[in-house]
C-alpha positions in Angstrom: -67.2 2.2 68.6 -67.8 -1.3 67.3 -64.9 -3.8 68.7 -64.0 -6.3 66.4 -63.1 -9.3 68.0 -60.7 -11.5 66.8 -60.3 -15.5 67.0 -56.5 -17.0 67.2 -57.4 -19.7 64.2 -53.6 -20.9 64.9 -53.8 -24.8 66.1 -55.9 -27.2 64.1 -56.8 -26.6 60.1 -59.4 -29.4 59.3 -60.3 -29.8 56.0 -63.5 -30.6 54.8 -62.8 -34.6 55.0 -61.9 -33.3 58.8 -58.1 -34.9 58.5 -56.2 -32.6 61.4 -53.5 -30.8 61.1 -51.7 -29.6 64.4 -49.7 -26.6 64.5 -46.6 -27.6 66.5 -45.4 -26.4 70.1 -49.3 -25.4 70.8 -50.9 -27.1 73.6 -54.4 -28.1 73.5 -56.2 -30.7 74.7 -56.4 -33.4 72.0 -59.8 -35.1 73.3 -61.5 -32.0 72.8 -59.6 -31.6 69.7 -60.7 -35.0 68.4 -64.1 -34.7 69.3 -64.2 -31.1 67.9 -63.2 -31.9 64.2 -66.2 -34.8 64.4 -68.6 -32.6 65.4 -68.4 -29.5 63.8 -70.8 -29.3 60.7 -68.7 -30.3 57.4 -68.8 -27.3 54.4 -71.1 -29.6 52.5 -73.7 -29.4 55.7 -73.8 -26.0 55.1 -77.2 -24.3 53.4 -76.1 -22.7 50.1 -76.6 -18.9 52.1 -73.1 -19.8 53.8 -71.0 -21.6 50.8 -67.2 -21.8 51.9 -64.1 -23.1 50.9 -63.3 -26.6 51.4 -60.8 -25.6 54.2 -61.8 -24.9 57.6 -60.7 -23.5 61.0 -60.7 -25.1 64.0 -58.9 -24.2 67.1 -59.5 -25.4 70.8 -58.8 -23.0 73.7 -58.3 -24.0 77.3 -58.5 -22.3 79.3 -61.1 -20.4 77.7 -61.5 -17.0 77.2 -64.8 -15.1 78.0 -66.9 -14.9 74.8 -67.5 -11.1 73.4 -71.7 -10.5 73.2 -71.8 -7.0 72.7 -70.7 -3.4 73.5 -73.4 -1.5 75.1 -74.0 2.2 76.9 -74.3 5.9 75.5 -71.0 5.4 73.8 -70.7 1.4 73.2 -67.8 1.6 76.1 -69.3 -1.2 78.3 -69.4 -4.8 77.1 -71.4 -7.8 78.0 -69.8 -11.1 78.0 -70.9 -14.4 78.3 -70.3 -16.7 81.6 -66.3 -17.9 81.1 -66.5 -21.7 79.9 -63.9 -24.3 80.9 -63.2 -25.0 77.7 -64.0 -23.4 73.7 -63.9 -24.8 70.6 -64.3 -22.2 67.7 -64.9 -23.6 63.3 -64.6 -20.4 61.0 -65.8 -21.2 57.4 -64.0 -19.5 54.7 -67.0 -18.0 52.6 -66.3 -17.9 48.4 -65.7 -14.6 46.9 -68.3 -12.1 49.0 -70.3 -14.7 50.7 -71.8 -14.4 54.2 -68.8 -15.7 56.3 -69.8 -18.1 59.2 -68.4 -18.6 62.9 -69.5 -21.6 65.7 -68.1 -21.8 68.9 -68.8 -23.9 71.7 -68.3 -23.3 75.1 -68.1 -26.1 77.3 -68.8 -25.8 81.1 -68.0 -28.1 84.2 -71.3 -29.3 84.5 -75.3 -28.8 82.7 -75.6 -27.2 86.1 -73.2 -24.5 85.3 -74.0 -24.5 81.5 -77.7 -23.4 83.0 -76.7 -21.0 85.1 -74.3 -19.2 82.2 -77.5 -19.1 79.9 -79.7 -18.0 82.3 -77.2 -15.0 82.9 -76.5 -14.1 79.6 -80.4 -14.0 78.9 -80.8 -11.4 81.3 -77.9 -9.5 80.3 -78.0 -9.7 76.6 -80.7 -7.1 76.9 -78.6 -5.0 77.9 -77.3 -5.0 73.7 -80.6 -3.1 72.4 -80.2 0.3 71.1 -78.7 2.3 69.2 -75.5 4.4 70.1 -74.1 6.7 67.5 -70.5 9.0 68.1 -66.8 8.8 66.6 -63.4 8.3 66.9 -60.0 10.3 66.1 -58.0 9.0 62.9 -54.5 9.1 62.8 -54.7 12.4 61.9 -57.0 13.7 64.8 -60.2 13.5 62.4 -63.4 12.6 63.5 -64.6 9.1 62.4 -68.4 9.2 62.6 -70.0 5.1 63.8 -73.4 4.1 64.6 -73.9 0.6 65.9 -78.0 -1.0 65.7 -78.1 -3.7 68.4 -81.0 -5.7 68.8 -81.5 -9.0 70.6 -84.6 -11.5 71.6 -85.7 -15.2 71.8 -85.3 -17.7 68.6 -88.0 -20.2 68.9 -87.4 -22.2 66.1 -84.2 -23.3 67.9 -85.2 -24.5 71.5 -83.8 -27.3 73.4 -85.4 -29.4 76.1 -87.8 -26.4 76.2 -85.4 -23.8 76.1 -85.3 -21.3 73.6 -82.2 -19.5 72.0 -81.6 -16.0 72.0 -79.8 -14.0 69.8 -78.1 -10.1 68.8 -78.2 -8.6 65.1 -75.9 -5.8 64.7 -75.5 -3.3 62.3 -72.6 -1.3 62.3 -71.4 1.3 60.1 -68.4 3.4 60.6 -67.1 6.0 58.2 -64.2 5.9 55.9 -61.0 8.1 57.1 -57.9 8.7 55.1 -56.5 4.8 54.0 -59.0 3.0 56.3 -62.0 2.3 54.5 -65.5 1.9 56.0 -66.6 -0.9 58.4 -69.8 -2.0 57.2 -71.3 -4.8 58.4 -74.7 -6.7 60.0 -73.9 -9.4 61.8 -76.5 -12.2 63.8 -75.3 -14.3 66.8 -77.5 -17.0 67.9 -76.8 -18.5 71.4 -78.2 -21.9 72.3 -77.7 -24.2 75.3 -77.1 -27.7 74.7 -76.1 -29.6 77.7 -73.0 -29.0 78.9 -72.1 -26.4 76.5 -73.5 -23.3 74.7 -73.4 -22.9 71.0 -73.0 -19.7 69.6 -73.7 -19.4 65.4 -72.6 -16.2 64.1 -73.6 -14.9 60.7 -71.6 -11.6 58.8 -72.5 -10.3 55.8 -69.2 -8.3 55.9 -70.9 -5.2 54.4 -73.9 -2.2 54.1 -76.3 -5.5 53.2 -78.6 -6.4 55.9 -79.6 -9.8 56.5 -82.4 -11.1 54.4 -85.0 -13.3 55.7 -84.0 -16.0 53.3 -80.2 -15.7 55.2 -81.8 -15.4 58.7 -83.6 -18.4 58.2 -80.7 -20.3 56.8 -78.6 -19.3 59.7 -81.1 -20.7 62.4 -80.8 -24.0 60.1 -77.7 -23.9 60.7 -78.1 -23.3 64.6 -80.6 -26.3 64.7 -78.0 -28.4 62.5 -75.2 -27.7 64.9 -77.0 -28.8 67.8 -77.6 -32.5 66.4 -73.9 -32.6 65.4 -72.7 -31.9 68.6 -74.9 -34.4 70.5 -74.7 -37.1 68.3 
């Protein structure tokens, strides 16, 4: 079954004029914090595919956690993560009404060395996403909850980096309705780009049965390309 992730968005709320505020009694590291809210693309950066509100998350994790790729196997019960980072920095946009919603997060490593050797792992094992595994789950009420998840992954030339390509997952997931939960629909696309020191990873949800359109696809590697120069500059 599909495992929806979650992000703690608790710690820093920057606006789009990126003015911080800092939740209290939370301790982060406020370099990364500063540089973070600078270098995150602003709402306005955004193509019209991901309009959001004006407010946006921002919260900065260290230790970081290992970042969630995929599940995988017959039944989706094995995961692949990417290499643990030193140090993650995650923006959520809030999209308007039933927009595409829109999630960046930046992994920092020790060293380019290490960043390398994180991508170079998680480009082998990101194949490891493709296919399709279908099966269900009990409800509250012992019913069976029928899922399928679509997982496919590959390069993303139009965002390469000192001759490195990204690479990416799209995943469709659809799992049933049962009793007050409703249905989890939703195609998501992650791109993953190294950039230094750090890998970059732009996701993309419609939040429903829609699949991407090419038009969205496309804006979401602007986006990947866009984030890159932010960070760097």
């Amino acid at each position: 079954m599909h495992k929806a992730v979650g992000v703690a968005l608790s710690g820093l709320v920057v606006a789009s004029s990126m003015t911080m505020a800092v939740a209290p009694a939370q301790a982060y590291d406020r370099e990364a914090a500063g540089y973070a809210a600078s270098h995150f693309l602003s709402v306005s950066q955004l193509p019209k595919e991901f309009a959001a509100k004006k407010a946006m998350n921002i919260s900065v994790t260290t230790p970081a956690l290992k970042q969630y790729v995929c599940d995988y196997g017959p039944l989706g019960n094995k995961i692949v993560w990417a290499g643990k980072p030193d140090l993650s920095t995650n923006a959520f946009y809030n999209p308007k009404g039933k927009g595409l919603s829109l999630d960046i997060n930046v992994g920092q490593y020790k060293s380019n060395v290490a960043a390398e050797k994180a991508f170079s792992q998680l480009s082998k094992d990101i194949k490891k996403c493709d296919g399709t595994f279908t099966g269900s789950w009990s409800d509250e009420n012992d019913n069976p909850v029928p899922y399928e998840n679509v997982i496919t992954s590959g390069k993303i030339p139009a965002v390469t980096v000192t001759g490195v390509q990204s690479i990416f997952t799209n995943e469709n997931s659809n799992n049933a309705a049962s009793g007050d939960l409703p249905a989890y629909l939703n195609d998501s696309m992650s791109i993953f780009t190294l950039v230094n020191d750090v890998i970059i990873t732009t996701t993309g949800s419609t939040g429903s049965a829609l699949n991407f359109t090419a038009k969205q696809k496309k804006a979401l590697i602007q986006v990947a390309n866009d984030m890159v120069t932010t960070w760097v500059d």
